[in-house]
N, C-alpha and C positions, 0 to 999 in steps of 0.2 A: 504494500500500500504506500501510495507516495502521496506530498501535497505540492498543490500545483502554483505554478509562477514563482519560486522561492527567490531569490538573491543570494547566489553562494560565492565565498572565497573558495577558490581554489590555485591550485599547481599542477602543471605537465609533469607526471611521471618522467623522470628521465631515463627509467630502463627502456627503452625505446626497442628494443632487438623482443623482448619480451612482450608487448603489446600490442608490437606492428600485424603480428596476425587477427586481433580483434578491430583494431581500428588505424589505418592505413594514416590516415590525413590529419588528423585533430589530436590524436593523442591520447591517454589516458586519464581522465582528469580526477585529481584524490578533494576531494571536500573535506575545507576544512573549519568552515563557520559559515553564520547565517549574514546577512547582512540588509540593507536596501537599496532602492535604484540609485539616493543621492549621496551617501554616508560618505567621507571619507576613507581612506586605507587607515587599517591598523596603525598603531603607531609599533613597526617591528624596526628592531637594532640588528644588525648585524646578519647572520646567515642562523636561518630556524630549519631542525630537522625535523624531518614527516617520512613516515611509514608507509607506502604505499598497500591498500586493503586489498590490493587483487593480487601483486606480484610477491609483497611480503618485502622487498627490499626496499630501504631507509636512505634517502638522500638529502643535501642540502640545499637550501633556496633561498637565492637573495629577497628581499623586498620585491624589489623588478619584477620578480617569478608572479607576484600574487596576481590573479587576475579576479574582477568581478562579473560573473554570469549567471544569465535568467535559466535557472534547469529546476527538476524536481528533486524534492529532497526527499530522501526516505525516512520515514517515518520517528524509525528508533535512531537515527542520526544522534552520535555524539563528539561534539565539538572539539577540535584539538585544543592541547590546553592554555596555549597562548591569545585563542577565540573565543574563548568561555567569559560570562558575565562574573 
């Protein structure tokens, strides 16, 4: 069950050689908080690790990396801990 129109941060996987078989073009994308259409970026320092939920491997991400997009969120979605209220 998902809910729809959400605002999420996320980042491109960068196993890329690993995900290239499900999705050729766009990437794999790991969510990692809720957001809205106008908010600002987090306020992130430095480079933040995240775990990817599909491939399992952990990589790091500058600021730059974060992007903000209209997808659906799954339901039991839990926020990384840097995105948590």
């Amino acid at each position: 069950m998902v809910e729809s129109g959400d605002y999420c941060w996320v980042v491109i996987c960068k196993n890329h050689r690993y995900h290239r078989r499900d999705n050729l073009f766009s990437g794999h994308r790991i969510l990692l908080g809720e957001t809205d259409a106008v908010s600002g970026q987090p306020p992130v320092s430095g480079e933040i690790a995240v775990s990817c939920d599909d491939c399992g491997k952990e990589y790091y991400y500058r600021p730059a990396d974060l992007m903000r997009i209209e997808m659906d969120r799954p339901v039991d979605f839990t926020p990384h801990p840097l995105f948590r209220p």
